[in-house]
C-alpha positions as CSV (number, residue, x, y, z in Angstrom):
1,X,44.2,-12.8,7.5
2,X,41.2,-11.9,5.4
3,X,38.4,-10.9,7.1
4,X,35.6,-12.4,5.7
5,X,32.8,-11.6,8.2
6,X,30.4,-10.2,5.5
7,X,30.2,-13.2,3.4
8,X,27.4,-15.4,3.9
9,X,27.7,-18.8,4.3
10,X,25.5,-19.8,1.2
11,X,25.7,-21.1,-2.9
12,X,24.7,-20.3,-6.1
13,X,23.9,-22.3,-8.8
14,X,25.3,-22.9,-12.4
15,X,24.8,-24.1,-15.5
16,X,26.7,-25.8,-18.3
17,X,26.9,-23.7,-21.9
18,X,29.0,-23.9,-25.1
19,X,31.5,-20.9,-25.5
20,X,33.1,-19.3,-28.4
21,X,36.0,-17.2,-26.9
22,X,37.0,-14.3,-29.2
23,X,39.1,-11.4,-30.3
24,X,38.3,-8.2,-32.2
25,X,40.6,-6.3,-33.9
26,X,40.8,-3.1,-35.0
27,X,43.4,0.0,-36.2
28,X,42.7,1.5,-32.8
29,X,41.6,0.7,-29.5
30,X,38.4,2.7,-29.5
31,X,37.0,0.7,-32.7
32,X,38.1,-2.7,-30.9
33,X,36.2,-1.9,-27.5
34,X,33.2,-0.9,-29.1
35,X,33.1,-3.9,-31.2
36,X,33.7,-5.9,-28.4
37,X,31.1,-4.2,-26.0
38,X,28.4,-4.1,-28.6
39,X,28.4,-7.4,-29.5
40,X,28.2,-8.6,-26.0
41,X,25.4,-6.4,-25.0
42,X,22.0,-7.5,-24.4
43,X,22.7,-11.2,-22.7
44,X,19.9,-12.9,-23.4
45,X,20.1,-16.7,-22.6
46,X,17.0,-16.9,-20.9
47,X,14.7,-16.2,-23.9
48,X,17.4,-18.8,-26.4
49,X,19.8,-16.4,-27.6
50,X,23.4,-15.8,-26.9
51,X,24.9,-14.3,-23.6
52,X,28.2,-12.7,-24.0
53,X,31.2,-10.8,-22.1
54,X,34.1,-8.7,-22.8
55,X,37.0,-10.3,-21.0
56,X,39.5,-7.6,-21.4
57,X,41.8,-5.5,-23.8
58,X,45.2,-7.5,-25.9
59,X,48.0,-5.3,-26.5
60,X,48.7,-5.1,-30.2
61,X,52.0,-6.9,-29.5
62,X,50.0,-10.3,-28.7
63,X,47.4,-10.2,-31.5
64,X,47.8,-11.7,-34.9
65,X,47.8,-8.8,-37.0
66,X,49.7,-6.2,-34.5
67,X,46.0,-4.6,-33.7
68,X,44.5,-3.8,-31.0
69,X,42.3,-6.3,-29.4
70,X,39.8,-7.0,-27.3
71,X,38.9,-10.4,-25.9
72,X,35.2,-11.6,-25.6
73,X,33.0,-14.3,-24.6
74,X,29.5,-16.0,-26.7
75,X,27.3,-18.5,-24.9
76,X,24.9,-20.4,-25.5
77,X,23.1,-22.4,-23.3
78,X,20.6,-25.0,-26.0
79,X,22.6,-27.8,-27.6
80,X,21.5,-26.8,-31.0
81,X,24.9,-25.9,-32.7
82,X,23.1,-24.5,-36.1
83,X,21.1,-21.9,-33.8
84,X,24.1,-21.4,-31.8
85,X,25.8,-19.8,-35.5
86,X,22.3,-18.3,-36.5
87,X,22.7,-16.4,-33.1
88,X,26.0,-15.8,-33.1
89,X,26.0,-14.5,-36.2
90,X,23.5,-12.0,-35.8
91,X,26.2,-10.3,-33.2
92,X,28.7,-10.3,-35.8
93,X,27.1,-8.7,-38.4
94,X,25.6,-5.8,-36.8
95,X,27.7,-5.0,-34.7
96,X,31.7,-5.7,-36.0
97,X,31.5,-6.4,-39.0
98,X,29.8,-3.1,-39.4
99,X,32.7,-1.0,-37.6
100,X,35.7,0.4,-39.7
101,X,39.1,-1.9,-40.1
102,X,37.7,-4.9,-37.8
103,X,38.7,-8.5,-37.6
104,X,37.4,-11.6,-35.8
105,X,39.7,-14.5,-34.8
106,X,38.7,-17.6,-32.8
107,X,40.4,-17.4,-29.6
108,X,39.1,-20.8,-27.5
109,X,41.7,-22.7,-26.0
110,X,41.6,-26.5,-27.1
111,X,38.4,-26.4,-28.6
112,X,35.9,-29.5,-28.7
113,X,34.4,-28.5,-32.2
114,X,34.2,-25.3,-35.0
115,X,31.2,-23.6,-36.1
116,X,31.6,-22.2,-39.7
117,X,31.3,-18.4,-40.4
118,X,30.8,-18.2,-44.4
119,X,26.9,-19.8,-44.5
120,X,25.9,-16.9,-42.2
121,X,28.4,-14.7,-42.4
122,X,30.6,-15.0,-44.9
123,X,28.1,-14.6,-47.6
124,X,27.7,-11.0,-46.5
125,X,30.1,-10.4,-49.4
126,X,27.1,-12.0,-51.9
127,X,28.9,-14.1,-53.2
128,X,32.1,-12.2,-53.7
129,X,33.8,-12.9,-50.5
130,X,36.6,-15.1,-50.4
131,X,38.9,-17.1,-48.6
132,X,42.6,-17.0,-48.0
133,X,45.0,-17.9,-45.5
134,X,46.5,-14.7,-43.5
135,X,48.1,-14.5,-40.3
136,X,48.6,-18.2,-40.3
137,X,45.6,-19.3,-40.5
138,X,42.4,-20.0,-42.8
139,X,40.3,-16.9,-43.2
140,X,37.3,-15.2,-45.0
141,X,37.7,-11.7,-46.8
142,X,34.4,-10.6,-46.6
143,X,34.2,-7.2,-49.0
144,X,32.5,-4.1,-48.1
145,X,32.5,-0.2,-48.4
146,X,35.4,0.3,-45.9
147,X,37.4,-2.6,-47.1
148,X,37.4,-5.2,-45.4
149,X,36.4,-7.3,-42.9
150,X,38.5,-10.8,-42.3
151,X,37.2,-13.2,-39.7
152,X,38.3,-17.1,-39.3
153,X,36.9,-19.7,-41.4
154,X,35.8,-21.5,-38.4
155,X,35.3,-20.6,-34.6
156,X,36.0,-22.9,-31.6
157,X,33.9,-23.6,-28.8
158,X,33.9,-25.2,-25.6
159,X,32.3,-25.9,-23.1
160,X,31.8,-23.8,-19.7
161,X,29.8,-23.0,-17.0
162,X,27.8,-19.7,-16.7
163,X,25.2,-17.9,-14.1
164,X,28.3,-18.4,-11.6
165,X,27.1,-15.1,-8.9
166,X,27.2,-13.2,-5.9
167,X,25.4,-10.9,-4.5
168,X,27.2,-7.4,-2.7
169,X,24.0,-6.3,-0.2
170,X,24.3,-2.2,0.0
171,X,23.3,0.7,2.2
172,X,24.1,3.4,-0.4
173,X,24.3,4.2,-3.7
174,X,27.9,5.1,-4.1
175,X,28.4,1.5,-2.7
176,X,26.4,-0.2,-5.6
177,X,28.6,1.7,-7.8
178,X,32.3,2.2,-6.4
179,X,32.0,-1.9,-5.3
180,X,30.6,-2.8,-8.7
181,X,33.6,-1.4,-10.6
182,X,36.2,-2.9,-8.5
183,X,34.1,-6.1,-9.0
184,X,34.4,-5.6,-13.2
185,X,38.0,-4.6,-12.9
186,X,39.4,-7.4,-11.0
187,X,37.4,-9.9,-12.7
188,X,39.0,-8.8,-16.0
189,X,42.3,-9.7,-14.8
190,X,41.0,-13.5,-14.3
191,X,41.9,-15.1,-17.9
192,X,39.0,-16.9,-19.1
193,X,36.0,-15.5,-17.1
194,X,33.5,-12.5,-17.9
195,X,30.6,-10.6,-16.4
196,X,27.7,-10.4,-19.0
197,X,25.3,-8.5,-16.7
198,X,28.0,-6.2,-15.4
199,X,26.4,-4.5,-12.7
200,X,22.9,-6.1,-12.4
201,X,20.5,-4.2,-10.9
202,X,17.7,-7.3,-11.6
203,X,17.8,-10.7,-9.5
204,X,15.2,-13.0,-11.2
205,X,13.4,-16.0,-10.2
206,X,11.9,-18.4,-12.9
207,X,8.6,-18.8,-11.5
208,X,6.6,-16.0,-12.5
209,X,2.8,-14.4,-12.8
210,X,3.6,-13.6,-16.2
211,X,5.1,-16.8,-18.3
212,X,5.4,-14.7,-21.6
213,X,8.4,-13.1,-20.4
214,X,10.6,-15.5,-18.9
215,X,11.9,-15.1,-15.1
216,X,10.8,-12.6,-13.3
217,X,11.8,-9.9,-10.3
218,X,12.6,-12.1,-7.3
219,X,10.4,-10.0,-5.1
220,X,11.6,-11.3,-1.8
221,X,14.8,-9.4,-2.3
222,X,13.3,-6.1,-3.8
223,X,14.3,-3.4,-1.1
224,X,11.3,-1.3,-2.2
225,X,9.1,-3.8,-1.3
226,X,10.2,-4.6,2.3
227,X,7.2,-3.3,3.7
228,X,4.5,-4.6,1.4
229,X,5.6,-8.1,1.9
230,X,6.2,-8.2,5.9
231,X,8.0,-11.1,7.3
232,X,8.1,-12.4,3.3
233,X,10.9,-9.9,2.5
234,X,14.2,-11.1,3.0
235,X,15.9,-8.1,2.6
236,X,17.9,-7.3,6.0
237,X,18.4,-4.7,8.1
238,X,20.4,-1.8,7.1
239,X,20.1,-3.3,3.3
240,X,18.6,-0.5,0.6
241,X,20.6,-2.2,-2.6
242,X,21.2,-5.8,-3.5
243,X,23.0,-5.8,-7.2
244,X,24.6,-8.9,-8.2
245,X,27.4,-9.8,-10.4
246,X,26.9,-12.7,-12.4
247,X,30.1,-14.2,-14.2
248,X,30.9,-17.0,-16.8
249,X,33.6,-18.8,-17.1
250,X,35.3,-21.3,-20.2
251,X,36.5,-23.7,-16.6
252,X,35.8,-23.8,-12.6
253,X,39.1,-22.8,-12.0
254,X,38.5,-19.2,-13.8
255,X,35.0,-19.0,-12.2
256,X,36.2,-19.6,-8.7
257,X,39.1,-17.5,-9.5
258,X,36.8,-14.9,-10.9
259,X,34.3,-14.8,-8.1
260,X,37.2,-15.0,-5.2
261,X,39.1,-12.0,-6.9
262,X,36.0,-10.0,-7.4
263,X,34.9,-10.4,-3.6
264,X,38.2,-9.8,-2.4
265,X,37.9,-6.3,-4.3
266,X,35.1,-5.3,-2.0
267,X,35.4,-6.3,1.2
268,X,36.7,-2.7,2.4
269,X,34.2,-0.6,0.6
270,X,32.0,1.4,2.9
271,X,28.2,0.8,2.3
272,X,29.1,-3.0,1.9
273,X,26.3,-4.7,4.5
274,X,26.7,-8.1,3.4
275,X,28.1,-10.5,0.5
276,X,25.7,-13.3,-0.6
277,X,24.7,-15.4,-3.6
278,X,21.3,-16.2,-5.5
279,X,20.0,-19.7,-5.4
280,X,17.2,-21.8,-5.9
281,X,17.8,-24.4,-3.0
282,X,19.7,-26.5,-5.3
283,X,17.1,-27.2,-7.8
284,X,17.4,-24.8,-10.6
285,X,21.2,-25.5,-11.8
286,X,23.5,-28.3,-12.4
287,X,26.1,-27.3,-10.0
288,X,26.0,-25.9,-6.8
289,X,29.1,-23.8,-5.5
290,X,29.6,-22.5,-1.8
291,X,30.9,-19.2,-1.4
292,X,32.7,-20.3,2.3
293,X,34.8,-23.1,0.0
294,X,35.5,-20.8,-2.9
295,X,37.0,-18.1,-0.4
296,X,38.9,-21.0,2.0
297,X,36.9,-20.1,5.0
């Protein structure tokens, strides 16, 4: 049996978002990650602009061009679909379109509506890009100096949850590390769910001394500040690291999948002091999920 003893008995909170699941292409793998990864980067839904992921590589064999692939992950979290493909698009123009031999194709699973790429993106061809049908399916040719880049006329969204987390509580460094890739690979091999953040080093709170920059550092949980804030800290004994992973997912099943899998990855790592989650008290997100039912405790 699994033994479980680290993991606190405790939730997190999530929210609901609108998801455009993804694949890059390119003539070879480097090209494809680095599209993929770059245009994930900087998740930055709490200031209204997209959060993304890189779910994991597609062999060439299983893409629609015989490329390979890598699949990602755009959220948004404001039901505004028009900023939603201003925002979107921003991603995909600086950083795939931009890289040698790349392609775009929608990649969501039963979609509840398209957003359409040639107003924003499209029409990076000025008025000389085109549309054909390739691969099966409807696509734009946009021109450019290293001909060419070919995305779907439309991408499909639907609808998720993200800011799914847990918390791995540390006594060393090479803990925060060695545990926070075994997180990111085993989450990869959960279809449908990504980690945005990777390993974040930054647990926020949304009240804040500062409003002009969103949520701030949730101080109570700052290790370095353990004995400036007395019996305020709730950092505990033994405790000199507290990253968290934060995943989204296109479904709860992926989510729960996703944080079971990546918890299980950990549990004999030494430096591991104790597995929790961030939350609010219930009052910041939609859902609340308990770690305890997640795992079957």
């Amino acid at each position: 049996m699994t033994d479980y003893s680290l993991v606190e008995d405790t939730f997190f909170e999530s929210f609901r978002g609108k998801y455009i699941r993804a694949l890059i292409t390119a003539e070879d793998e480097l090209t494809a990650k680095e599209a993929a990864y770059d245009s994930t980067s900087t998740p930055s839904s709490v200031i209204g602009r997209i959060e993304g992921g890189v779910e994991g590589p597609l062999s060439k064999d299983k893409t629609p061009d015989g490329r390979p692939g890598y699949i990602t992950q755009y959220w948004y979290s404001i039901d505004n679909l028009k900023k939603y493909e201003l925002e979107l698009s921003y991603r995909i123009r600086q950083d795939i379109l931009v890289k040698p031999f790349t392609s775009m194709f929608s990649y969501t699973e039963n979609p509840i509506g398209f957003i359409p790429m040639m107003e924003q993106v499209g029409h990076c061809g000025d008025g000389y890009e085109w549309e054909e049908e390739i691969y099966g399916r409807e696509m734009i040719h946009v021109p450019i100096a290293v001909p060419d880049f070919l995305i779907d006329k439309e991408l499909g969204y639907g609808s998720g949850i993200m800011g799914a987390n847990f918390w791995y509580m540390c006594s060393s460094k090479e803990a925060v590390l060695e545990a926070g890739r075994k997180i990111i690979d085993a989450v990869m091999e959960v279809p449908g769910a990504c980690t945005p953040f990777g390993i974040c080093s930054a647990a926020s709170k949304p009240e804040t001394n500062f409003p002009q920059i969103g949520p701030s550092t949730n101080h109570p949980y700052c290790p370095s500040l353990k004995k400036h804030l007395g019996d305020e800290s709730k950092v505990p004994q033994g405790v000199n690291f507290i990253p968290e992973i934060v995943i989204d997912a296109v479904d709860e099943e992926s989510m729960k999948n996703a944080v079971k899998a990546g918890i299980n990855s950990i549990l004999d790592v030494d430096g591991i002091v104790k597995i929790s989650a961030g939350n609010f008290g219930g009052n910041l997100g939609e859902d609340t999920f308990y770690l305890h039912d997640i795992l079957g405790i």
